[in-house]
C-alpha positions in Angstrom: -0.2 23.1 7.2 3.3 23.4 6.1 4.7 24.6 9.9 2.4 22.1 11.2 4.2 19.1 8.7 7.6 20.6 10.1 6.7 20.6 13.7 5.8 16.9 13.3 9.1 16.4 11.0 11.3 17.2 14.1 9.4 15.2 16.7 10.5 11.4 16.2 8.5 10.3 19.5 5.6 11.9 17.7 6.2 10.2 14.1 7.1 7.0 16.0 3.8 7.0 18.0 1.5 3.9 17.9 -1.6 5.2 19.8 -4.4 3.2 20.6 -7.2 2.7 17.8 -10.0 0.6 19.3 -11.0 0.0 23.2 -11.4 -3.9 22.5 -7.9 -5.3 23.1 -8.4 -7.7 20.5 -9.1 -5.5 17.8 -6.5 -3.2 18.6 -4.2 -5.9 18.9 -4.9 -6.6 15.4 -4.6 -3.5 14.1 -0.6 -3.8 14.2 1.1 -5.5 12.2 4.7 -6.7 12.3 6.1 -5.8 8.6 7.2 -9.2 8.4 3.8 -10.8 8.7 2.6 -10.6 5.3 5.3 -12.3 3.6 4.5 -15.5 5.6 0.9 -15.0 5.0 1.0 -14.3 1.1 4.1 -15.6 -0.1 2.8 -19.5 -0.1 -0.1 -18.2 -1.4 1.7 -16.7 -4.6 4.1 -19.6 -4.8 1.0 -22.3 -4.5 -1.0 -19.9 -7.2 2.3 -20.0 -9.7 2.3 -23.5 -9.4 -1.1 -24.8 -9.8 -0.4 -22.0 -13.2 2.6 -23.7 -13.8 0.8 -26.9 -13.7 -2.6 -25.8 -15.9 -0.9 -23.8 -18.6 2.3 -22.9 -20.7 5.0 -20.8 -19.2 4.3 -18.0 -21.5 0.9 -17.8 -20.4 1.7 -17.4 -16.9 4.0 -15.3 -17.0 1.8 -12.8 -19.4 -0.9 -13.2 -16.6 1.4 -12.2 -13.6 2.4 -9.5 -15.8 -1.3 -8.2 -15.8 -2.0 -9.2 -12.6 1.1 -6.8 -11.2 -0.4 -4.1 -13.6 -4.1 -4.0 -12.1 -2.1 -3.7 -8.7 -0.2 -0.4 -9.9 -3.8 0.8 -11.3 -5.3 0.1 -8.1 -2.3 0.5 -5.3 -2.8 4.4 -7.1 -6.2 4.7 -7.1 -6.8 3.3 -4.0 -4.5 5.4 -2.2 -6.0 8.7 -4.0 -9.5 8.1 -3.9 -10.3 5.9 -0.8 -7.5 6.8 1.7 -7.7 10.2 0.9 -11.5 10.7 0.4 -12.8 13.0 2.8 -15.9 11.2 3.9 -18.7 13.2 5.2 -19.3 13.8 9.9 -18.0 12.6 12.7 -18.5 9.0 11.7 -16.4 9.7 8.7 -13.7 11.5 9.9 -13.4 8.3 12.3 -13.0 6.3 9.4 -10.7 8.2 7.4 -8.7 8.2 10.4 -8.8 4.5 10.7 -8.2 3.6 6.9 -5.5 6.2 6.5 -5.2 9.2 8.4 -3.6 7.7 11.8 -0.8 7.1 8.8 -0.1 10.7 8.6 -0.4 11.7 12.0 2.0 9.0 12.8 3.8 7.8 9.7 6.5 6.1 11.1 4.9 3.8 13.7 6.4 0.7 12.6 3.6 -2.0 13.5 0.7 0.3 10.9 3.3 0.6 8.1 1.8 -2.5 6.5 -1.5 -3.9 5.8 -2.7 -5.6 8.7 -5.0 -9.1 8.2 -7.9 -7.7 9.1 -7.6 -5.4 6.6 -5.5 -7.0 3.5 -7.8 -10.7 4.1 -11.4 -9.4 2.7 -9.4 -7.4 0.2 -7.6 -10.3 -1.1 -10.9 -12.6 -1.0 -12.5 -10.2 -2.7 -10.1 -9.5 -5.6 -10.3 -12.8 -5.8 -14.0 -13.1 -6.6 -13.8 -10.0 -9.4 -10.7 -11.6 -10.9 -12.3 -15.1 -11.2 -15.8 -13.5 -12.6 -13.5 -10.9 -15.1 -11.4 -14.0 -17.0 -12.0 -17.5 -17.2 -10.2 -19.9 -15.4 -7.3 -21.5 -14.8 -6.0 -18.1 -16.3 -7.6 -16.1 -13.5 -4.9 -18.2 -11.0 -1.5 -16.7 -12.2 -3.2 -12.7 -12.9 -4.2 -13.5 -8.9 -0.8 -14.4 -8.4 0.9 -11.1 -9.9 -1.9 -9.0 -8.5 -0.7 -10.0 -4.9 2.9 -10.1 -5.7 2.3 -6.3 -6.7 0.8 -5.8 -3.4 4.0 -7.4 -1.4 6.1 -5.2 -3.0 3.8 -2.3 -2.2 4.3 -3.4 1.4 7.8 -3.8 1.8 8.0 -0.7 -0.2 6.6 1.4 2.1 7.8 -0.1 5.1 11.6 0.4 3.7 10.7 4.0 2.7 9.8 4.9 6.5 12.7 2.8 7.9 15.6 3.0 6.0 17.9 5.3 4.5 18.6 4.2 0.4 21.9 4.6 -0.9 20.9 3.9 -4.3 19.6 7.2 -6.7 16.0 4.8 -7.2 15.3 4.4 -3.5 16.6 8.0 -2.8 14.0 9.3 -5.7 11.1 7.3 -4.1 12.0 8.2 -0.7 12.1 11.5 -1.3 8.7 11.3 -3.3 6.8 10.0 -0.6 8.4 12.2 2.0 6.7 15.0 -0.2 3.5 13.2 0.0 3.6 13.4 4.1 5.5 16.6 4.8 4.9 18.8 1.9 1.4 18.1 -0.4 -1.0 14.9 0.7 -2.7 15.6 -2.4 0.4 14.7 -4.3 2.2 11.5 -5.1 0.0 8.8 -4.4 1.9 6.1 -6.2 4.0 4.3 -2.8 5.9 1.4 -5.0 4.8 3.0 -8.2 5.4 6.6 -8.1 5.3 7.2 -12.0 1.8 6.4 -12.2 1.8 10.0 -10.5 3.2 11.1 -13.7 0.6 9.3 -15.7 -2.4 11.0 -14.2 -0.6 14.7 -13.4 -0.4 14.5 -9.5 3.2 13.9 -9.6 5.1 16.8 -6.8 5.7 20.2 -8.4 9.0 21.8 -7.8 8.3 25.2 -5.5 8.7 28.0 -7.4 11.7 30.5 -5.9 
Protein backbone atom coordinates (compact mmCIF):
# COMPACT_ATOMS: atom_id res chain seq x y z
CA UNK A 1 0.00 0.00 0.00
CA UNK A 2 2.65 2.37 0.93
CA UNK A 3 4.93 1.77 -2.53
CA UNK A 4 1.71 1.88 -4.22
CA UNK A 5 0.79 5.63 -2.50
CA UNK A 6 4.40 6.55 -3.67
CA UNK A 7 4.16 5.32 -7.18
CA UNK A 8 0.99 7.51 -7.53
CA UNK A 9 2.84 10.43 -5.47
CA UNK A 10 5.30 10.81 -8.40
CA UNK A 11 2.92 10.53 -11.24
CA UNK A 12 1.12 14.10 -11.61
CA UNK A 13 -0.70 12.93 -15.02
CA UNK A 14 -2.06 10.13 -12.82
CA UNK A 15 -3.12 12.40 -9.63
CA UNK A 16 -4.31 14.96 -12.17
CA UNK A 17 -6.56 12.43 -14.03
CA UNK A 18 -10.36 13.10 -14.47
CA UNK A 19 -11.53 9.68 -15.95
CA UNK A 20 -14.90 9.09 -17.09
CA UNK A 21 -17.52 8.03 -14.31
CA UNK A 22 -20.88 7.37 -16.12
CA UNK A 23 -21.55 6.44 -20.00
CA UNK A 24 -24.58 9.13 -20.12
CA UNK A 25 -22.82 12.37 -21.12
CA UNK A 26 -25.08 14.25 -19.05
CA UNK A 27 -24.43 12.60 -15.94
CA UNK A 28 -20.90 12.60 -16.30
CA UNK A 29 -21.03 16.04 -17.23
CA UNK A 30 -22.30 16.67 -13.96
CA UNK A 31 -20.17 14.86 -12.08
CA UNK A 32 -17.45 17.76 -12.35
CA UNK A 33 -17.58 20.54 -10.86
CA UNK A 34 -15.64 23.81 -11.23
CA UNK A 35 -14.53 24.75 -7.49
CA UNK A 36 -15.91 27.99 -8.06
CA UNK A 37 -19.52 26.75 -8.52
CA UNK A 38 -20.66 26.40 -5.13
CA UNK A 39 -19.96 29.67 -3.94
CA UNK A 40 -22.47 31.11 -6.47
CA UNK A 41 -24.86 28.44 -5.67
CA UNK A 42 -24.72 28.74 -1.78
CA UNK A 43 -23.48 31.95 -0.98
CA UNK A 44 -26.98 33.86 -1.70
CA UNK A 45 -28.48 31.20 -0.02
CA UNK A 46 -26.46 31.85 3.30
CA UNK A 47 -26.65 35.64 2.84
CA UNK A 48 -30.71 35.37 2.06
CA UNK A 49 -30.91 32.78 5.33
CA UNK A 50 -28.83 35.55 7.64
CA UNK A 51 -31.06 37.97 6.57
CA UNK A 52 -34.49 36.75 6.82
CA UNK A 53 -32.46 35.75 10.74
CA UNK A 54 -31.54 39.14 10.89
CA UNK A 55 -34.96 40.17 10.22
CA UNK A 56 -36.99 37.45 12.72
CA UNK A 57 -34.68 37.67 15.63
CA UNK A 58 -31.94 39.54 17.79
CA UNK A 59 -28.43 39.59 16.69
CA UNK A 60 -27.30 37.51 19.49
CA UNK A 61 -29.53 34.85 18.62
CA UNK A 62 -28.29 34.60 15.19
CA UNK A 63 -25.21 34.58 15.61
CA UNK A 64 -25.45 31.77 18.54
CA UNK A 65 -27.38 29.67 15.86
CA UNK A 66 -24.66 30.06 13.03
CA UNK A 67 -22.40 29.15 15.75
CA UNK A 68 -24.24 25.78 16.14
CA UNK A 69 -25.11 25.42 12.85
CA UNK A 70 -21.01 25.51 11.82
CA UNK A 71 -20.59 23.06 14.81
CA UNK A 72 -23.08 20.13 13.44
CA UNK A 73 -21.01 20.69 10.11
CA UNK A 74 -17.54 19.91 11.92
CA UNK A 75 -19.55 16.81 13.64
CA UNK A 76 -20.79 15.74 10.43
CA UNK A 77 -17.98 16.95 7.69
CA UNK A 78 -15.91 14.19 10.25
CA UNK A 79 -18.24 11.66 10.38
CA UNK A 80 -19.31 11.67 7.14
CA UNK A 81 -16.03 11.45 5.68
CA UNK A 82 -15.07 8.41 8.20
CA UNK A 83 -18.11 6.42 8.12
CA UNK A 84 -19.78 6.96 4.66
CA UNK A 85 -16.81 7.76 2.31
CA UNK A 86 -14.81 5.26 3.77
CA UNK A 87 -17.32 2.47 4.48
CA UNK A 88 -16.44 -0.51 2.66
CA UNK A 89 -19.88 -1.46 1.31
CA UNK A 90 -20.45 -5.06 0.61
CA UNK A 91 -19.99 -6.68 -3.90
CA UNK A 92 -19.41 -5.43 -6.87
CA UNK A 93 -22.29 -3.02 -6.65
CA UNK A 94 -20.66 -1.62 -3.62
CA UNK A 95 -17.35 -1.31 -4.55
CA UNK A 96 -19.01 0.77 -7.54
CA UNK A 97 -20.43 3.04 -5.12
CA UNK A 98 -17.64 3.56 -2.86
CA UNK A 99 -15.80 4.41 -5.87
CA UNK A 100 -18.33 6.93 -6.89
CA UNK A 101 -18.88 8.66 -3.39
CA UNK A 102 -15.19 8.68 -2.57
CA UNK A 103 -12.80 6.39 -3.82
CA UNK A 104 -12.29 7.95 -7.55
CA UNK A 105 -10.91 10.85 -4.83
CA UNK A 106 -8.00 8.71 -3.88
CA UNK A 107 -7.20 7.21 -7.02
CA UNK A 108 -7.12 10.63 -8.47
CA UNK A 109 -6.92 13.27 -5.77
CA UNK A 110 -5.93 16.10 -7.57
CA UNK A 111 -8.38 16.23 -10.50
CA UNK A 112 -9.44 19.62 -10.14
CA UNK A 113 -13.26 19.48 -11.42
CA UNK A 114 -14.15 16.32 -8.37
CA UNK A 115 -12.37 18.36 -5.64
CA UNK A 116 -15.65 19.89 -4.62
CA UNK A 117 -19.13 18.78 -4.09
CA UNK A 118 -20.80 18.64 -7.23
CA UNK A 119 -24.85 19.65 -7.43
CA UNK A 120 -25.96 16.57 -7.92
CA UNK A 121 -24.53 15.59 -4.96
CA UNK A 122 -24.40 18.70 -2.37
CA UNK A 123 -28.50 19.66 -3.66
CA UNK A 124 -30.38 16.54 -1.88
CA UNK A 125 -27.89 16.85 0.95
CA UNK A 126 -28.66 20.39 1.53
CA UNK A 127 -32.57 19.77 1.10
CA UNK A 128 -32.39 17.33 3.36
CA UNK A 129 -30.49 18.91 6.20
CA UNK A 130 -32.80 21.21 5.73
CA UNK A 131 -35.82 19.05 6.65
CA UNK A 132 -33.94 17.50 9.96
CA UNK A 133 -32.90 21.00 10.99
CA UNK A 134 -36.47 22.44 10.67
CA UNK A 135 -38.06 19.19 12.47
CA UNK A 136 -34.98 19.33 15.35
CA UNK A 137 -35.69 23.22 16.52
CA UNK A 138 -38.43 25.43 16.04
CA UNK A 139 -38.58 28.05 13.68
CA UNK A 140 -37.40 31.07 12.61
CA UNK A 141 -34.37 29.73 14.72
CA UNK A 142 -33.85 26.76 12.51
CA UNK A 143 -33.03 29.61 9.56
CA UNK A 144 -29.64 31.01 10.89
CA UNK A 145 -28.33 27.15 12.40
CA UNK A 146 -29.15 26.36 8.43
CA UNK A 147 -27.21 29.25 7.56
CA UNK A 148 -23.93 28.29 9.69
CA UNK A 149 -24.35 24.63 8.88
CA UNK A 150 -23.84 25.54 5.10
CA UNK A 151 -21.28 28.15 5.66
CA UNK A 152 -19.29 25.17 7.49
CA UNK A 153 -19.67 23.29 4.38
CA UNK A 154 -18.22 26.20 1.98
CA UNK A 155 -15.35 26.39 3.94
CA UNK A 156 -14.99 22.57 3.84
CA UNK A 157 -14.95 23.04 0.05
CA UNK A 158 -12.62 25.63 -0.50
CA UNK A 159 -10.67 23.92 2.06
CA UNK A 160 -10.05 21.05 0.22
CA UNK A 161 -9.79 22.37 -3.03
CA UNK A 162 -6.84 24.87 -1.63
CA UNK A 163 -5.20 21.83 0.11
CA UNK A 164 -4.84 20.00 -3.44
CA UNK A 165 -3.93 23.13 -5.30
CA UNK A 166 -1.90 25.30 -3.52
CA UNK A 167 1.12 25.51 -1.68
CA UNK A 168 0.51 27.47 2.02
CA UNK A 169 3.06 29.62 3.30
CA UNK A 170 1.47 30.11 6.51
CA UNK A 171 2.45 27.28 9.59
CA UNK A 172 -1.86 26.61 9.77
CA UNK A 173 -2.26 25.77 6.02
CA UNK A 174 1.24 23.96 6.08
CA UNK A 175 -0.12 21.75 9.26
CA UNK A 176 -3.49 20.94 7.33
CA UNK A 177 -1.77 20.31 4.20
CA UNK A 178 0.37 18.15 5.50
CA UNK A 179 -2.42 16.37 7.53
CA UNK A 180 -4.47 15.54 4.67
CA UNK A 181 -1.46 14.54 2.51
CA UNK A 182 -1.12 11.79 5.28
CA UNK A 183 -4.67 10.90 4.81
CA UNK A 184 -4.03 10.07 0.90
CA UNK A 185 -0.38 8.95 0.82
CA UNK A 186 0.33 7.52 4.11
CA UNK A 187 -3.03 6.02 6.28
CA UNK A 188 -6.74 6.49 4.65
CA UNK A 189 -7.87 5.37 7.94
CA UNK A 190 -6.42 8.43 9.52
CA UNK A 191 -7.33 12.09 9.53
CA UNK A 192 -10.68 12.44 8.39
CA UNK A 193 -11.24 15.94 9.53
CA UNK A 194 -10.59 18.10 5.75
CA UNK A 195 -11.29 21.85 7.21
CA UNK A 196 -11.42 20.52 10.71
CA UNK A 197 -8.55 18.32 11.40
CA UNK A 198 -8.73 18.51 15.28
CA UNK A 199 -11.81 16.75 15.42
CA UNK A 200 -9.21 13.91 14.50
CA UNK A 201 -7.84 14.60 17.87
CA UNK A 202 -11.10 14.48 19.56
CA UNK A 203 -12.06 10.94 18.52
CA UNK A 204 -8.15 9.37 18.41
CA UNK A 205 -7.72 9.00 14.58
CA UNK A 206 -5.43 11.87 14.36
CA UNK A 207 -1.80 10.61 12.19
CA UNK A 208 0.67 8.82 14.46
CA UNK A 209 4.26 9.78 14.01
CA UNK A 210 6.27 6.45 12.50
CA UNK A 211 8.21 5.13 14.86
CA UNK A 212 12.25 5.06 13.83
Amino acid sequence: MQNTAQNLANDPDHLSASPRLFENALLDKLSRVHWSVPLFVYVPIVLGLAALSLHLLPVLTVIGGMVLGYAIWTITEYLGHRFLFHWQYPGAIGKRIHFLIHGVHHVHPNDPLRLVMPILLSGPIMLAVHGILTNIFPLPFAYPVLAGFITGYLIYDMTHYYLHHAEPKTSLGIFMRRFHMLHHFRDPNRGFGVSVPWMDYVFGTQHIRPKS
